[in-house]
Each structure stands twice: as C-alpha cells, then as structure tokens.
C-alpha positions, 0 to 999 in steps of 0.5 A, spaced: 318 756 821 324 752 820 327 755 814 325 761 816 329 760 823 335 756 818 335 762 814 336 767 819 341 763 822 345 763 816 345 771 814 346 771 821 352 768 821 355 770 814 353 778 817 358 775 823 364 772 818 363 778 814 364 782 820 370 779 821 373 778 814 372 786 815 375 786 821 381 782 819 383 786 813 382 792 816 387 791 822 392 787 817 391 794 813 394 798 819 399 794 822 402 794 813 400 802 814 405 803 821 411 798 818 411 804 812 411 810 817 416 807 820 420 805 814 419 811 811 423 816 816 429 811 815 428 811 807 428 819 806 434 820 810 439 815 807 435 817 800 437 824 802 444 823 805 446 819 798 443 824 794 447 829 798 453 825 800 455 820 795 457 825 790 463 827 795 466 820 796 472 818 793 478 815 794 481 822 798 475 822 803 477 815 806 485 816 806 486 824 806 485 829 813 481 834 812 485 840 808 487 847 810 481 852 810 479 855 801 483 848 799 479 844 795 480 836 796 481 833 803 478 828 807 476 825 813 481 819 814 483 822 821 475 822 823 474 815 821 479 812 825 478 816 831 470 814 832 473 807 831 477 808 837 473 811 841 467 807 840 471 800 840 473 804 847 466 805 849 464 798 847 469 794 850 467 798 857 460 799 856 458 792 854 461 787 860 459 792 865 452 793 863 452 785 861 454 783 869 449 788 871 443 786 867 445 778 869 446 781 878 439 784 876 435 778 873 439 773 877 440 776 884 438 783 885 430 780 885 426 782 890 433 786 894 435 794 896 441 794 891 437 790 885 432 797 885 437 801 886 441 799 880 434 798 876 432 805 879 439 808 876 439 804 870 432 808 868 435 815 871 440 814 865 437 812 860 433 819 860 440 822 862 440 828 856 448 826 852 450 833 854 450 832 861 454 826 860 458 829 857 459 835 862 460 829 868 467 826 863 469 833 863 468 835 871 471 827 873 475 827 868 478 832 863 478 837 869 483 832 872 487 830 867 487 839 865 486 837 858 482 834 853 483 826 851 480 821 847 480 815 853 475 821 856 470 821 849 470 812 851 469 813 858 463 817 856 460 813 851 460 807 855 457 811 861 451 812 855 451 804 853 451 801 860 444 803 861 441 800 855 444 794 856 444 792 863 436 793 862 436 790 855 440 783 858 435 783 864 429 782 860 431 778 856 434 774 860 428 773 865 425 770 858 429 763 859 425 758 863 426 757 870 425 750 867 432 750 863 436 753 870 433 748 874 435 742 870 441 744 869 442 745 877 438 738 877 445 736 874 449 739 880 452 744 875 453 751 880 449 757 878 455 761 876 457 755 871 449 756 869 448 763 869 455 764 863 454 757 859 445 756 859 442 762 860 447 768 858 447 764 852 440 762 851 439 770 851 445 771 847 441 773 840 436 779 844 443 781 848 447 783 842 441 787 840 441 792 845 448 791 845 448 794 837 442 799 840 446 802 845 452 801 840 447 806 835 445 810 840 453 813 842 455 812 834 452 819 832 453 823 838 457 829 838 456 833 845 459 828 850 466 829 845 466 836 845 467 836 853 472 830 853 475 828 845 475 835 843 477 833 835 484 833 832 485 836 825 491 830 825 490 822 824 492 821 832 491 814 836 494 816 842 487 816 847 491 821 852 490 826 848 485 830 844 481 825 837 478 826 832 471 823 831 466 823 825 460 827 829 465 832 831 468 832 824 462 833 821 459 839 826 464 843 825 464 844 818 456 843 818 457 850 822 462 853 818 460 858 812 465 855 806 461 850 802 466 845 800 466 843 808 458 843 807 459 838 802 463 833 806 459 834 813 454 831 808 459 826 805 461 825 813 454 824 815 452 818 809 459 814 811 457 815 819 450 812 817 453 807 813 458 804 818 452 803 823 448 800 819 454 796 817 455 794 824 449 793 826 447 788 820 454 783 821 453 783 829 445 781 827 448 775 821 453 773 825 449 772 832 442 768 828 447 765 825 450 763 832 442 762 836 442 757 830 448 752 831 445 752 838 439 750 837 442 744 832 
C-alpha cells in the first residue's frame, strides 16, 4: 500500500510540474508574441518609409527650399528648420509647466479641490483631438494678432505637451519613497530644496520619458499648424510670422497631384520619423547615463 501511495505521489507531483512547465512556456510564448505585434507596426512603417523615401535624400533635400511648381529638384530645408523652431518653442513652454504642475499634484495638490482640478483638467487634455487645439490658438491667438505665426504653432503644441507631462511626473513621482523625503526633512532641509534636489531628481529618468512621449506625440502633428504656423515656402525664424514645418510640408505635397512633390512627402515623412527617434534615443542615453552617476 506504501508504494503504491508513493507511486502515486510521485505521478501526481510530475503531472503538476509538467503542468507548470506547460504553463510557464506557453505565457512566456505570449508575451514574445505581443513584443512581436508590437514590433512590428513600427517595423513595416520605417521599412516602408526607407523603401519609399531614402531614394529622394540628397544633399538638396537638407539645404534647398522646395522648388517652384514642374521644376524637378528642390528640397526641404525651410521645413526642417522650421519644426526645429517651433517644437524648441513648444518644449521650452511645455516641459516647465507640466513638470511644476505634476510636482503641485504629487506634492501639494493630494487630497485638495484645486489638485482634482488640475488632475481632472489634465485628463480632459490629454483626449482633447489635436485640431481643436489647433482651432483654440487660432481663436485666442492668431484672430488676435490678424494674421498667422509661428509663436501660435509652439503655443499650440505646448498646450498638447502639458498634459502628458504633468501626469507622467505626477506618477513617477509618487514612486519615491516617503522614506527618502523624510529623511531629507529629518536633516532640516526645506520641502522645496527637497522636492528639486531628491525627488524631481530620483524621478528624473520616468520624467524625461513622458517629456520625450509628449515631445513624439506634437513631432508629427499637422492640425494645430494649419490654424496657427500656417507654412512658409521660404527659410524664415522670424516666430511673429507665418513657418514652415515638416508635417506641413509634407501635407501639402502628399495632396498635391504632381509626383515629384509625392516623392519628397515620403522623403519629408522618413527624415520626421528619423529626427524623433534621433531625439528620443539621445535623451534616453543621456539620462541612464545620468540616473547612473546618481546612483554612484
């Protein structure tokens, strides 16, 4: 009866370690199946966008402003340079405020009226549609000024930005431990000193994230611009006038009818694509860099 109970022990427990065994490979097979679909939207379209666009990069593409209308040639310099502009503009309104607005909601805003105010209006932004935004710069800005402008396109873009970061900074900062800010307090130094000096900068590496993921999302957005930047045919970097930008670049000749201008909107698409991984990937290597001489 003994061996009989130990044989059956034993197929018992190999039936339940096979089990997991089973178990174990087939969720590991899942998540390798999700990574792939994941990968693979991105894959096809930067494959496609090389396969379509790298034949139209040259020399001329970066330093030429696009040609008149039937002349081969020509290029994209003044759009280049005016996305350039406009989202350093976007970003250098964007980032501070959403940052100290993230900081009020995880630092002083929990648990008051004003903090579910701005947590409440941060989310209301975040699924506001782009043209919208682009329609209010027009209403409090460009109807205003009676004409089109470039400080309207980064006013508008920075609107977009701030509610990404402000909640992507509120978050990662309510993952520092209280243990850290206690100490820090312990040693008589002020909230405010510890708030910029220990917690804004244990947090950096999530922060400069959703910095880098509101920065992708405004990159490519051509409906704000429409209404407020409005394109320029000419390299300008006067911001009280209307700019040239890459996504409206490459609108306007991906609906015009000539196909040299739809062979350099795919070009235009590959070089928008490339400048914000280009950005996203230095900002990432500069700040592990940084989260890793902190933790030295």
């Amino acid at each position: 009866m003994s061996g009989t109970r130990t044989t059956r022990t034993a197929n018992m427990n190999r039936l339940h370690e096979l089990r997991r065994s089973a178990v174990n490979h087939f969720v590991t097979g899942l998540a390798v199946f999700s990574t792939v679909l994941v990968l693979v939207p991105l894959v096809a379209i930067v494959g496609y966008l090389l396969y379509k666009g790298a034949s139209s990069l040259n020399l001329a593409f970066f330093i030429h402003v696009p040609a008149p209308v039937g002349e081969p040639g020509g290029g994209m310099a003044n759009a280049i340079m005016g996305s350039a502009v406009i989202l350093a503009l976007a970003s250098s309104i964007g980032i501070p405020i959403g940052i100290a607005a993230g900081v009020y909601l995880a630092e002083y805003g929990r648990g008051r009226h004003l903090g579910n105010l701005v947590r409440f209006t941060a989310d209301v932004l975040n699924g506001v549609p782009s043209i919208v935004m682009g329609i209010a710069a027009y209403s409090l800005i460009v109807a205003k000024q009676h004409h089109f402008s470039g400080f309207a396109g980064g006013v508008a873009l920075a609107i977009m930005m701030v509610p990404t970061i402000t909640r992507t900074t509120e978050e990662m900062l309510a993952t520092v431990p209280h243990a850290i800010r206690e100490a820090a307090l312990g040693l008589g130094i002020p909230k405010w000193r510890t708030v910029l000096s220990i917690s804004l900068r244990t947090a950096s590496p999530g922060i400069i994230t959703g910095c880098m993921l509101a920065f992708a999302r405004v990159a490519g957005e051509t409906a704000p611009l429409l209404f407020t930047a409005f394109g320029n045919q000419f390299t300008s970097f006067d911001m009280t006038q209307p700019i040239a930008a890459l996504p409206l670049q490459i609108y306007v000749y991906a609906v015009s009818p000539y196909d040299e201008w739809h062979r350099l909107a795919w070009a235009g698409a590959l070089v928008l694509i490339a400048m914000i991984m280009g950005a996203v990937t230095l900002v990432r290597i500069f700040s592990n860099r940084g989260a890793l001489q902190g933790g030295h």
